[in-house]
VMD Tcl script that draws the C-alpha trace (Angstrom):
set ca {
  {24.67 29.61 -121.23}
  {21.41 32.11 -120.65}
  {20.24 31.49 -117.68}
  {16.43 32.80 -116.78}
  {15.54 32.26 -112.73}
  {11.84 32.68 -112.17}
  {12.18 33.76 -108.06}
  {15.02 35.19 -106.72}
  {14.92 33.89 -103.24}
  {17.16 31.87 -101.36}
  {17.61 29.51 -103.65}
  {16.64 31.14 -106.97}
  {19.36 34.06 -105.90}
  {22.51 31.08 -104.59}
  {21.95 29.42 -108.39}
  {22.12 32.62 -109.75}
  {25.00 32.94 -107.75}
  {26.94 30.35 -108.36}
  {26.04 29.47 -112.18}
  {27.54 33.60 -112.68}
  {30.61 32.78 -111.06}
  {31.33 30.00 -113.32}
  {30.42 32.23 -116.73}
  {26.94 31.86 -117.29}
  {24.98 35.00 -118.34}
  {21.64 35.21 -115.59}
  {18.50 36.73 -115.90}
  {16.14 37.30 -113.09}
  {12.61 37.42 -112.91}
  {10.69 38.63 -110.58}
  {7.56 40.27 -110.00}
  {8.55 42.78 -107.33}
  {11.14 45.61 -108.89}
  {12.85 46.22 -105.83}
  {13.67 42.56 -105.48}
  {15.20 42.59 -109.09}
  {17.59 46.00 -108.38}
  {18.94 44.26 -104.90}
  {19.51 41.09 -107.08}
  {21.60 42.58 -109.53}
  {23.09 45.00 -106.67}
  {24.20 41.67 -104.87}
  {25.66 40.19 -108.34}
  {23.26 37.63 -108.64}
  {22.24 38.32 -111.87}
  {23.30 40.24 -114.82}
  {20.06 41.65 -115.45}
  {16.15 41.63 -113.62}
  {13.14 42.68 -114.48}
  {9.45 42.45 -113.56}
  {8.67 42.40 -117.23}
  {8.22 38.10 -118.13}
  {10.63 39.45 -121.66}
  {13.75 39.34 -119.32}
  {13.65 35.31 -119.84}
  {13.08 35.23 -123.99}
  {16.52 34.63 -124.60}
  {17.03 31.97 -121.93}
  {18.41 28.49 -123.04}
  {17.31 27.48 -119.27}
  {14.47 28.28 -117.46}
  {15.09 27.79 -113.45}
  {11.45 28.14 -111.66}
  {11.93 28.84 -107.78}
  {9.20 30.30 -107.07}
  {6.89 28.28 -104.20}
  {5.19 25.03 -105.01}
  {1.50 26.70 -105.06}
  {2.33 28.83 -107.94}
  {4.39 26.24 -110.46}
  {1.67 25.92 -112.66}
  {0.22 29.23 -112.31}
  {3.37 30.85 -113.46}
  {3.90 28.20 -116.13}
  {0.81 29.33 -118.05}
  {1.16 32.67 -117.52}
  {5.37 33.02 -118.81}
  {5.68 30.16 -121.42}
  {4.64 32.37 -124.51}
  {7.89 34.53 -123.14}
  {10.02 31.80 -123.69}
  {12.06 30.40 -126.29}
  {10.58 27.17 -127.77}
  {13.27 25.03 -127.33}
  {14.34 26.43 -124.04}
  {14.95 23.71 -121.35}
  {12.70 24.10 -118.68}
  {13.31 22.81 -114.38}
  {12.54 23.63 -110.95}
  {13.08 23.33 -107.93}
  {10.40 22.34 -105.78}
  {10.45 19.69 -102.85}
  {7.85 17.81 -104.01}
  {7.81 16.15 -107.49}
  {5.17 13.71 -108.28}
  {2.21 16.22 -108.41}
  {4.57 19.15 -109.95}
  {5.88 17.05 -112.77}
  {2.45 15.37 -113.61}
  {0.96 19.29 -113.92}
  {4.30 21.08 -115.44}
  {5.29 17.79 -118.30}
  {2.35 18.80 -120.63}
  {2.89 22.27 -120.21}
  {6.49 22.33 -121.84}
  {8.43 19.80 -123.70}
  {11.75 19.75 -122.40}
  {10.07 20.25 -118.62}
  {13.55 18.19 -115.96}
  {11.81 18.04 -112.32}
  {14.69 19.12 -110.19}
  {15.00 19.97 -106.41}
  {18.38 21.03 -104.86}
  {18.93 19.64 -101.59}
  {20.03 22.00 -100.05}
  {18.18 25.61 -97.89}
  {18.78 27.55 -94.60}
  {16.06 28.94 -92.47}
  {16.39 32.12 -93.42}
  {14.14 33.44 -97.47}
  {14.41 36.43 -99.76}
  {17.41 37.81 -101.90}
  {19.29 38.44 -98.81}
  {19.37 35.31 -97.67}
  {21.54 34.14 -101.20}
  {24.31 32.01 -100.43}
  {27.30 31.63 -102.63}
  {28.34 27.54 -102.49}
  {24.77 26.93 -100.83}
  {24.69 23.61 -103.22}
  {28.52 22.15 -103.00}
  {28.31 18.60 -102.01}
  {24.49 18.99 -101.47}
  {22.51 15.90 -103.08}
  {20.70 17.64 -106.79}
  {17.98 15.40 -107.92}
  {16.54 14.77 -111.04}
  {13.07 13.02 -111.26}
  {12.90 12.56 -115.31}
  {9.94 10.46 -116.86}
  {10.00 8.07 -119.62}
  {9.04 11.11 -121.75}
  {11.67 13.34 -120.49}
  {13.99 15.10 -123.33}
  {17.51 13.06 -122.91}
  {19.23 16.19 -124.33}
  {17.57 18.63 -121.46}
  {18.39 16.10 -118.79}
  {22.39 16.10 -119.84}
  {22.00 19.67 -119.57}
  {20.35 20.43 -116.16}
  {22.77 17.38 -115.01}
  {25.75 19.62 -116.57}
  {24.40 22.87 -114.66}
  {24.02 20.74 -111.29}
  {26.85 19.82 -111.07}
  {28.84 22.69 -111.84}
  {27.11 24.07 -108.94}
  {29.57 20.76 -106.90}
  {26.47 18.80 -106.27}
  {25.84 15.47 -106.12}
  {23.73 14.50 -108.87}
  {20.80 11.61 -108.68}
  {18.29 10.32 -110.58}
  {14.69 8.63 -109.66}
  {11.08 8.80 -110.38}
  {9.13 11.32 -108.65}
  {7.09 9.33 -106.91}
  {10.67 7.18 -105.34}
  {11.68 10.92 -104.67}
  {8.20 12.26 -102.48}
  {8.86 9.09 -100.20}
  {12.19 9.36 -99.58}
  {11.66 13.05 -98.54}
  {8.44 12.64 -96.17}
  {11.16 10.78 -94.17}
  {14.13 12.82 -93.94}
  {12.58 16.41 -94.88}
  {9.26 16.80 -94.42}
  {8.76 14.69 -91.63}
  {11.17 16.58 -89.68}
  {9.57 20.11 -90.03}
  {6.40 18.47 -88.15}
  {8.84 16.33 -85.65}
  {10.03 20.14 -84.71}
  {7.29 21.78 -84.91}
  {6.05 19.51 -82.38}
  {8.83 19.56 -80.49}
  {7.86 23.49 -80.08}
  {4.21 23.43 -79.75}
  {5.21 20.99 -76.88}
  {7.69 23.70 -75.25}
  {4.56 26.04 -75.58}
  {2.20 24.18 -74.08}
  {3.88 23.88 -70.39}
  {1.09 25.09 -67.72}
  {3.70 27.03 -65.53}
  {4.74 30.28 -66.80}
  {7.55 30.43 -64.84}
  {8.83 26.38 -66.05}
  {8.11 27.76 -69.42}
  {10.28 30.87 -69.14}
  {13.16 28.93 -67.36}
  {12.64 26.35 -70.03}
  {13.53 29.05 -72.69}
  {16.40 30.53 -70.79}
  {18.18 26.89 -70.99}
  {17.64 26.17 -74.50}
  {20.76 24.99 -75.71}
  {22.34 23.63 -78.85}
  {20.47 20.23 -78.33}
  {17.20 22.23 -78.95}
  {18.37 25.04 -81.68}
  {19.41 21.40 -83.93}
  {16.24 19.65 -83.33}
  {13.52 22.86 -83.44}
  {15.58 24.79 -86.02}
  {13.35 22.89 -89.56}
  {10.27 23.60 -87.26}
  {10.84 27.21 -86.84}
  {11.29 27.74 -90.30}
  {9.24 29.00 -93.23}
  {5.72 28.57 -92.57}
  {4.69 28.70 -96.34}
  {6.91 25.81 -96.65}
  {5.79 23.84 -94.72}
  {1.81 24.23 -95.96}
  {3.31 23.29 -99.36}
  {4.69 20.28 -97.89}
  {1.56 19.11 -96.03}
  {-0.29 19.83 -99.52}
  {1.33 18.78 -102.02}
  {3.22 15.56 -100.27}
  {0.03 14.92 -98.02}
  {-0.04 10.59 -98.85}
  {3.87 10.00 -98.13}
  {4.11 12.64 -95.18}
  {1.08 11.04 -93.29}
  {2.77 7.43 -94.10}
  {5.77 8.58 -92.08}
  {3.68 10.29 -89.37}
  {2.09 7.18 -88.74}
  {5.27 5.54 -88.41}
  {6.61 8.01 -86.33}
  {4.28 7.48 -83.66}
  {4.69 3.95 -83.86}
  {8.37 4.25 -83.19}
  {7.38 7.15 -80.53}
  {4.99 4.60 -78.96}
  {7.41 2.01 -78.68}
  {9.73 4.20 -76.55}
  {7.05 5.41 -75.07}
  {6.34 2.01 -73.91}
  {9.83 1.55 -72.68}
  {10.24 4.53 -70.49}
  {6.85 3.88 -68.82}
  {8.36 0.11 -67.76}
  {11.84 1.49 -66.73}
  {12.75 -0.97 -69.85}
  {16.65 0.75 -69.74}
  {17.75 -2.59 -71.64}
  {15.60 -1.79 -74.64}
  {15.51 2.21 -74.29}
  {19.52 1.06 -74.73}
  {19.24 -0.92 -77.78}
  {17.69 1.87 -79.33}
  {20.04 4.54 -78.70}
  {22.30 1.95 -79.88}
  {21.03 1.09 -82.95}
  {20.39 4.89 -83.57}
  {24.16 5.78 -82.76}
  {25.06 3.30 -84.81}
  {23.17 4.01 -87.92}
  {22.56 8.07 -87.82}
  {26.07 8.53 -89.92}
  {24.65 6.61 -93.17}
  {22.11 9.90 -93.18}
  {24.78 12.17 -92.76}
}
mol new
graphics top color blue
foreach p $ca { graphics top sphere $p radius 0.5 }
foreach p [lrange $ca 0 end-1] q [lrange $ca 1 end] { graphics top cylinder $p $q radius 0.2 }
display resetview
């Protein structure tokens, strides 16, 4: 197939990556020309340009650009595209992205790939970024069968795992396992930060270990990202914020009476359960 990626980032520039090494012709988009000549310099496309023309003969439009400029770039590309060209992203957030982008295009599929690293730009394109990553799919009621089968098709060429559920179903399910843990970090190092001694603070730092690069890692991330998520997910993430604390709270609470039986029970329960997120 043509293949038209709107952001060649991290994840823009791995799809292009992959869906060229399995045959598909890309085209990149972008509005920065150096970004376009490293993309095809890296192979990730076959051809780039900051001219919006690049994507006319696309059969599939892939938008990666960030979440605050879906729409924006929506209205400003879709006389560029074919008309029957199948239209998805890839944003982490779908409820408010597929309510603005479904009467904008016809065969509009909400996607977001499951998958990232901390690092952004077309350097940071990973080959095999995606393989055995969840790929979701939030389709409405109104959503062209014939474009889902296809984005499906693409997904999982890409060795994904491919789901389906409404958007809303998909916004709460990742205020608890994605977004929530950006803020849990970020805490975690705004915590770190805030230790009165210098010299505790420095030794602090020195120690760090692999039980702090896993758990700050999310919260050291991508600022933008993050914004996006506190914007556009705002009603699920605070849900799980407030149940955070209430779980925080409750250990909290435990620690403060020496409680080890229930501070165990927790662990336990947690040791027990962690794989089925894994």
């Amino acid at each position: 197939m043509r293949i038209g990626i709107v952001g060649l980032g991290l994840i823009g520039g791995s799809l292009g990556f992959d869906w060229r090494d399995r045959g598909h012709r890309l085209l990149g988009y972008s509005r920065r020309p150096a970004t376009c000549e490293r993309a095809i310099a890296r192979g990730v496309v076959d051809h780039a340009s900051p001219n919006p023309a690049v994507l006319t003969e696309a059969e599939v439009i892939v938008l990666a650009t960030p979440l605050g400029v879906l729409e924006t770039t929506v209205r400003e590309l879709r006389d560029y595209w074919h008309p029957e060209a199948i239209v998805t992203d890839v944003g982490s957030v779908k409820q408010p992205i597929v309510a603005a982008l479904d009467p904008l295009w016809p065969r509009f599929v909400g996607g977001h790939p499951m998958a990232g690293t901390a690092e952004n730009g077309i350097e940071a394109a990973l080959r095999g970024l995606f393989q055995n990553r969840p790929y979701v799919l939030t389709p409405t009621d109104q959503t062209d069968p014939a474009a889902i089968a296809v984005v499906a098709q693409l997904a999982q060429e890409l060795g994904s795992v491919v789901l389906h559920c409404d958007p809303a179903s998909h916004d709460r399910a990742v205020a608890t396992i994605s977004h929530l843990p950006v803020f849990i970090s970020a805490s975690l190092i705004q915590t770190c930060l805030q230790e009165p001694d210098p010299a505790v603070q420095t030794l602090a730092a020195t120690l760090a270990s692999s039980g702090f690069c896993d758990t700050s890692r999310v919260g050291g991330g991508n600022p933008e990202l993050g914004v996006m998520m506190a914007r556009y997910n705002q009603a699920a993430l605070l849900e799980q914020i407030d149940r955070y604390q209430i779980q925080l709270e409750r250990l909290k609470t435990a620690i403060a009476a020496a409680d080890e039986p229930a501070i165990a029970a927790i662990l336990q329960q947690n040791q027990e359960m962690r794989p089925r997120y894994l």
